[in-house]
C-alpha positions in Angstrom: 0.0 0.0 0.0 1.3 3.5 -0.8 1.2 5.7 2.3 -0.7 9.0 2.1 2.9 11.3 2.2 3.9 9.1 -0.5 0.6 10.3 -2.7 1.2 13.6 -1.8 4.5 13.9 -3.5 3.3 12.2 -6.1 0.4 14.9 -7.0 3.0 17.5 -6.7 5.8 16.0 -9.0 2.8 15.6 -11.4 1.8 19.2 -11.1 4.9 20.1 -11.2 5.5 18.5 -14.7 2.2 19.1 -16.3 2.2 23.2 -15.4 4.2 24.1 -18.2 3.9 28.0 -16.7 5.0 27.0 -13.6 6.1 29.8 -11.4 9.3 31.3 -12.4 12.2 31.4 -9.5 13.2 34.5 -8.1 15.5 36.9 -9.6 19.1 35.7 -8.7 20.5 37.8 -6.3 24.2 39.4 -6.8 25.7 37.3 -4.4 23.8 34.6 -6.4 25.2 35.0 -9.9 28.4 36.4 -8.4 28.8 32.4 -6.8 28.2 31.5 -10.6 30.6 33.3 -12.2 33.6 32.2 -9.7 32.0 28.4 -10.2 32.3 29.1 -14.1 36.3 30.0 -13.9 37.3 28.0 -11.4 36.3 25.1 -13.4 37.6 26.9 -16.8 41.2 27.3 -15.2 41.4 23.5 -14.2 40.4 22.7 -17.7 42.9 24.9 -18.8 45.6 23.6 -16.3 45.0 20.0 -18.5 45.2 21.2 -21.6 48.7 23.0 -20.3 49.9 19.1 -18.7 48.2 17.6 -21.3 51.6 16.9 -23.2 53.1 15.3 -20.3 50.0 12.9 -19.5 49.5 9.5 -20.9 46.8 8.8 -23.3 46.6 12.9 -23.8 45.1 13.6 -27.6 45.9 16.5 -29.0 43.6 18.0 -31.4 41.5 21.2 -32.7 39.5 20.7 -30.1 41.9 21.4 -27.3 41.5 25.0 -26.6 37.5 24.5 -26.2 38.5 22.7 -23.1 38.5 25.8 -20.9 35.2 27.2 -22.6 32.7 24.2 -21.6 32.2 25.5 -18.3 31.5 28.8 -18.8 27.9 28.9 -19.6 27.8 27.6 -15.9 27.8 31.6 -15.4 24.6 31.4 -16.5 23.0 28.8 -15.0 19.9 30.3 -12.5 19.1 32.6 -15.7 19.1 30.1 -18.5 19.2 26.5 -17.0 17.9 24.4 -19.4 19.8 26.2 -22.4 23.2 25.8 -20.1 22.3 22.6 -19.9 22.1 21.7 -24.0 25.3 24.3 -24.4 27.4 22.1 -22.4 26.0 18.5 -23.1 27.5 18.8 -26.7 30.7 20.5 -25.7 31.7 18.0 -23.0 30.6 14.7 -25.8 33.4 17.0 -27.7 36.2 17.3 -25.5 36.1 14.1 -23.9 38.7 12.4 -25.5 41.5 14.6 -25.0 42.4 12.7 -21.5 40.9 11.4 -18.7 41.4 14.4 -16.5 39.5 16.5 -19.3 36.3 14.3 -19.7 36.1 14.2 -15.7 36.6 17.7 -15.2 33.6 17.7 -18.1 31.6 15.5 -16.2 31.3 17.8 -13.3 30.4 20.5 -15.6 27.5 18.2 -16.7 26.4 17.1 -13.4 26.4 21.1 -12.0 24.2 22.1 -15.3 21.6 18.8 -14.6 21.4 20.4 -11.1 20.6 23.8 -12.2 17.9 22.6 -14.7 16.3 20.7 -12.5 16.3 23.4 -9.4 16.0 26.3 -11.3 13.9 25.5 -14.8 11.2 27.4 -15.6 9.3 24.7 -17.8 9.6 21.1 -15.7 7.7 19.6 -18.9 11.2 20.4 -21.0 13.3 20.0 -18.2 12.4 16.3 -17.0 13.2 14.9 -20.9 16.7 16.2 -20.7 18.0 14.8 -17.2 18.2 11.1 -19.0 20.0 12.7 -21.7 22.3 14.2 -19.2 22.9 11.0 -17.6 24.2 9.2 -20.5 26.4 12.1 -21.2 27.6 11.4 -18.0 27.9 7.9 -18.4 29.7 8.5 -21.7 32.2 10.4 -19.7 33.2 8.9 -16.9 34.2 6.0 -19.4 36.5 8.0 -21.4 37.6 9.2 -17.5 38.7 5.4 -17.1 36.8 5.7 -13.3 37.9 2.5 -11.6 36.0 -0.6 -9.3 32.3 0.2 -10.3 30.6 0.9 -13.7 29.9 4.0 -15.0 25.7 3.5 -15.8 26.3 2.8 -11.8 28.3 5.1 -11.4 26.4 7.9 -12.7 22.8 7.2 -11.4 24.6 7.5 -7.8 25.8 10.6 -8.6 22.6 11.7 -10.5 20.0 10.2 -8.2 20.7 12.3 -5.6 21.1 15.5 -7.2 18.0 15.4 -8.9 16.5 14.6 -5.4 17.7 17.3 -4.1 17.0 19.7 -6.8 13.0 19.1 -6.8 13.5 18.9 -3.4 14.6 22.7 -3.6 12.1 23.5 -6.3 9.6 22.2 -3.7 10.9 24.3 -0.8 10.6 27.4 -2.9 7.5 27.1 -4.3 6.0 26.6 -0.6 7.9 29.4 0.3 6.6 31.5 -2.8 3.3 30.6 -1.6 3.5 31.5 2.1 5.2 34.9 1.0 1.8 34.9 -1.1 -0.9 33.8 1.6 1.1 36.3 4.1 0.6 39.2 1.7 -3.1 39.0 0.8 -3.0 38.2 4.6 -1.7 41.6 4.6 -4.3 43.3 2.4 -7.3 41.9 3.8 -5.9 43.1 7.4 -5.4 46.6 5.8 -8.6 46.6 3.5 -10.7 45.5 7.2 -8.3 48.6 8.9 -9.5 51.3 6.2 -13.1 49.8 6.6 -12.9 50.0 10.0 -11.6 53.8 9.9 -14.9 54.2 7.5 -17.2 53.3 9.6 -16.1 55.6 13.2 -15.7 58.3 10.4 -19.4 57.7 10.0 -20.2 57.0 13.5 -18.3 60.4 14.3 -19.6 62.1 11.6 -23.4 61.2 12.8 -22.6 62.5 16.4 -21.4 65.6 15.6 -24.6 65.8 13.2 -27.0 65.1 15.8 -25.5 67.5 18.1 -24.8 70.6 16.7 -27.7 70.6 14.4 -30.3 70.3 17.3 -28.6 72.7 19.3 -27.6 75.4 16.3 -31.1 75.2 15.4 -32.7 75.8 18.8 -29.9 78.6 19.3 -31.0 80.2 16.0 -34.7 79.7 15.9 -34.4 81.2 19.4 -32.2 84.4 18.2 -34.6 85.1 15.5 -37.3 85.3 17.8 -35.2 87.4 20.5 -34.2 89.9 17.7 -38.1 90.2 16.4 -39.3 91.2 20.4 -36.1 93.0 21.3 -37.9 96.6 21.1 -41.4 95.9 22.3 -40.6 93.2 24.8 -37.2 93.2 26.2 -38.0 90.9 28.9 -39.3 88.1 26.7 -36.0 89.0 24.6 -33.6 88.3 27.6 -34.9 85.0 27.8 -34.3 84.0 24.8 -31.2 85.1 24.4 -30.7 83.4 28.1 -32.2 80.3 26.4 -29.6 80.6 23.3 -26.5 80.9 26.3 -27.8 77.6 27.5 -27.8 76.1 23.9 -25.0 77.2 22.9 -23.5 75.7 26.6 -25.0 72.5 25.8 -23.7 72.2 22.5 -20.5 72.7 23.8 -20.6 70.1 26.4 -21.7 67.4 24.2 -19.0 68.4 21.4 -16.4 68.2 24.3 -18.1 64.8 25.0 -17.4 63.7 21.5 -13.9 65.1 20.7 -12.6 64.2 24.1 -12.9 60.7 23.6 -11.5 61.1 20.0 -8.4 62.4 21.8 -5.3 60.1 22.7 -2.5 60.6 24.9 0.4 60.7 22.2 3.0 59.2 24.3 1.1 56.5 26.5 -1.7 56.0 23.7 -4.1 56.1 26.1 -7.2 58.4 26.7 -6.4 61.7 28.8 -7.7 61.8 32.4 -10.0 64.7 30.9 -12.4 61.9 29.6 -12.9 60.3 32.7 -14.8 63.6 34.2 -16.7 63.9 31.1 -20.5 63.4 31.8 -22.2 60.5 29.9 -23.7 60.4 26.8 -27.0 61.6 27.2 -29.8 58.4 27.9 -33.4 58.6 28.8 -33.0 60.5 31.8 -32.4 63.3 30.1 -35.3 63.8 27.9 -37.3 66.1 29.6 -34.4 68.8 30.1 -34.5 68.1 26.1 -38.2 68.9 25.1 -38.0 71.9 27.9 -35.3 73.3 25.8 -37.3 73.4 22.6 -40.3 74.4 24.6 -38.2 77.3 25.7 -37.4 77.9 21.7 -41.3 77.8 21.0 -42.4 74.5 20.2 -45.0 73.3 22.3 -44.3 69.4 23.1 -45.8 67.0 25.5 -43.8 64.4 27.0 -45.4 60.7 27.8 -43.5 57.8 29.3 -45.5 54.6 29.1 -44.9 51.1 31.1 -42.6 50.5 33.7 -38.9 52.2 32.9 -36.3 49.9 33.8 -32.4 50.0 32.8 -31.5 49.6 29.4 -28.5 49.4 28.0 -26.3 52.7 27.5 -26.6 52.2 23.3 -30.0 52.0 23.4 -30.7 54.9 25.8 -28.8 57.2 23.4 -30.1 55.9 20.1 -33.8 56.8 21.9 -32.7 60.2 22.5 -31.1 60.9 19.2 -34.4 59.7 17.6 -36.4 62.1 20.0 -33.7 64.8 19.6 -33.8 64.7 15.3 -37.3 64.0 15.6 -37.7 67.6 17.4 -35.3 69.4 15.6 -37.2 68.5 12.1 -40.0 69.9 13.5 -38.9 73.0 14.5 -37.4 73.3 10.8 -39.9 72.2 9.2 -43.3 72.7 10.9 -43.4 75.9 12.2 -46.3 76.6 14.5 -47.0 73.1 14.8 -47.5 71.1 18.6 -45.2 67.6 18.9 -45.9 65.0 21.5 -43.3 62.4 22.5 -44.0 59.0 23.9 -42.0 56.6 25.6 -43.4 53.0 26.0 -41.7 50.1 28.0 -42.5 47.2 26.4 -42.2 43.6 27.8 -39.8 43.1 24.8 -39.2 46.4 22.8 -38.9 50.0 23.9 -40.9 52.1 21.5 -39.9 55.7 21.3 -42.3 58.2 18.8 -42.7 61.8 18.1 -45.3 63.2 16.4 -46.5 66.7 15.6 -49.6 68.2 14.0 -48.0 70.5 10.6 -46.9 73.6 10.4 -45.0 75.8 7.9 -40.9 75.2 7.3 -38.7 77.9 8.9 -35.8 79.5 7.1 -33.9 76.9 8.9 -35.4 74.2 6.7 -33.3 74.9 3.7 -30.1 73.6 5.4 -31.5 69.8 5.9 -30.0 67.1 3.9 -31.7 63.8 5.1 -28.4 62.5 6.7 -30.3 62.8 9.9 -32.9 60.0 9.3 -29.9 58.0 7.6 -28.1 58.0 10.5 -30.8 57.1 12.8 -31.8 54.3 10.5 -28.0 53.2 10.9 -28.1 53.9 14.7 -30.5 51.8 15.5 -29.9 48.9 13.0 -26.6 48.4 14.7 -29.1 46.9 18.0 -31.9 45.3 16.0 -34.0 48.4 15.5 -35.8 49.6 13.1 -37.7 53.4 12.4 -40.4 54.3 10.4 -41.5 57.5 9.2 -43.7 59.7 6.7 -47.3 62.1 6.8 -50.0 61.4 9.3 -53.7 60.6 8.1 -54.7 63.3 10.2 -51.5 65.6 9.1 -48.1 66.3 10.5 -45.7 64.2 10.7 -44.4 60.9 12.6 -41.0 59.5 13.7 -41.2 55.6 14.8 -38.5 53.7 16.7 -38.8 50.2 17.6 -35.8 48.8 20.1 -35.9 45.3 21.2 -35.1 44.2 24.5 -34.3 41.3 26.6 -37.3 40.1 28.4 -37.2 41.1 32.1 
């Protein structure tokens, strides 16, 4: 039985040889190629050291062919850039020279085994490469003949010496491709880590970008529907015009409080990283509690509103509490834009498994604050509330006006 390990390596040699694009190898570095072109000489001056002793060896043949001697290597300079045409340059060259002695055609076979090694480890097409190893190896075989290489045969001979560098050569192969592929997997690793980051910036751009919507366009337009109306009285009733401008000093106080309340925990300690002590003393985000100070504030800027709390209040969480108030506090605010004159009613109702929060007003004529909405208010609120399960609804009344619907689920007491 074959084991599973064994399979494996199967599967890859035979992906290996059937991609015929198969991932290049990386570009050879300069120490790389540097290695090469030493290899290449040193084996051209031994070659050249024969043909200068070849007169005084036995056997030594002197021909035309004698001065190539040095030159078969050479290509070996080559060998992580063009393998598998080093390979076919020097497999005829060393078939050449091989009679000269038997110091020559061993001093080619080295040559040969060297190129076999680089096609197989660094070949670009396996497909091409695999056909010329057995070529190579009766090169070899050819040559270690005419080197007169005693006790064993050369067919013997050369598949021990061949064997185990073509081993090791897919073994390398294999080792780089894996590493080729964790260098890949750790970069789109990478990119989906940066991708989630800028996604992640995205969104508290939005979140911030919604809070600092919801408060300074409540409290801008109480402050300004409340100036108009201070300016308009200032001559015949001064009184009435101190309090409104009171009434815009207290806006204007609160806006600055809650934008304090959202910058400051925006702001980060640049040497610890962490928040400044500052935040800790900041109040909290306004909840539930706080609703009544927020419809006597636009009563105080002339919008008459009645305030209903229905069921049994009980704690909910801090989200929840401030996505109800930022639904009252739009709720209000598009009111006073856009229905002048009009009453507004807000209701609170504790449900057994929802907390229902809806403001509601009878029509009226838009203000010249009107012209400045954009509908990012409702889209936020939408986006506020989906983020625990809720949902809003709004649009016209039968009766007229307008109504603004939030439904919250809760956890059953």
């Amino acid at each position: 039985m074959i084991n599973a390990p064994t399979v494996a390596r199967l599967r890859a040699a035979a992906r290996l040889t059937s991609d015929p694009d198969a991932t290049p190898p990386p570009r050879p570095t300069r120490r790389g190629l540097a290695f090469d072109a030493a290899l290449a000489l040193f084996l051209a001056l031994v070659g050249a050291r024969y043909v200068t002793t070849a007169s005084e060896s036995d056997g030594a043949v002197w021909t035309g062919l004698m001065p190539l001697v040095p030159l078969v290597p050479l290509p070996l300079a080559l060998r992580r850039r063009h393998p598998l045409t080093v390979l076919w340059t020097v497999l005829p060259a060393a078939l050449l020279v091989r009679h000269q002695s038997a110091d020559i055609a061993y001093t080619a076979g080295v040559v040969v085994i060297v190129a076999a090694y680089s096609a197989a480890a660094y070949g670009r097409r396996p497909a091409a490469v695999l056909p010329s190893l057995p070529v190579a190896a009766a090169v070899l075989v050819v040559l270690f003949d005419a080197a007169q290489l005693p006790h064993f045969p050369n067919a013997v001979v050369a598949l021990l010496v061949l064997v185990p560098v073509f081993a090791v050569a897919y073994e390398l192969r294999m080792w780089r491709r894996r590493v080729d592929e964790g260098r890949e997997r750790l970069s789109a690793l990478e990119r989906a880590q940066l991708a989630a980051l800028r996604h992640a910036v995205e969104l508290e751009r939005a979140r911030i970008a919604r809070e600092l919507h919801d408060v300074v366009t409540h409290n801008v337009s109480m402050m300004t529907i409340q100036a108009g109306a201070a300016r308009k009285i200032l001559d015949t009733a001064p009184d009435k015009a101190r309090e409104a401008m009171a009434a815009v000093e207290a806006g204007g106080r609160a806006a600055m409080t809650e934008l304090r309340q959202v910058m400051g925990l925006l702001t980060v300690d640049a040497e610890t990283g962490d928040a400044p002590a500052a935040v800790v003393e900041l109040s909290p985000q306004p909840g539930l509690d706080r609703l009544g100070a927020l419809v006597e504030g636009v009563r105080r800027a002339g919008l008459p509103v009645e305030l209903t709390v229905t069921g049994e209040p009980r704690a909910v969480p801090p989200g929840v509490e401030l996505a109800a108030y930022r639904v009252v506090q739009e709720a209000l605010t598009n009111t006073v834009k856009h229905a002048g004159g009009a009453d507004a009613a807000v209701t609170v109702e504790y449900a057994a498994d929802h907390l229902r929060v809806e403001v509601t007003d009878t029509g009226g004529r838009p203000t010249g604050a009107a012209a400045t909405g954009n509908g990012r208010g409702l889209l936020g609120l939408r986006e506020r509330l989906a983020v625990y399960g809720g949902t809003l609804h709004t649009g016209p009344r039968m009766r007229g006006g307008y109504r603004v619907k939030a439904l919250i689920p809760l956890e059953s007491s």
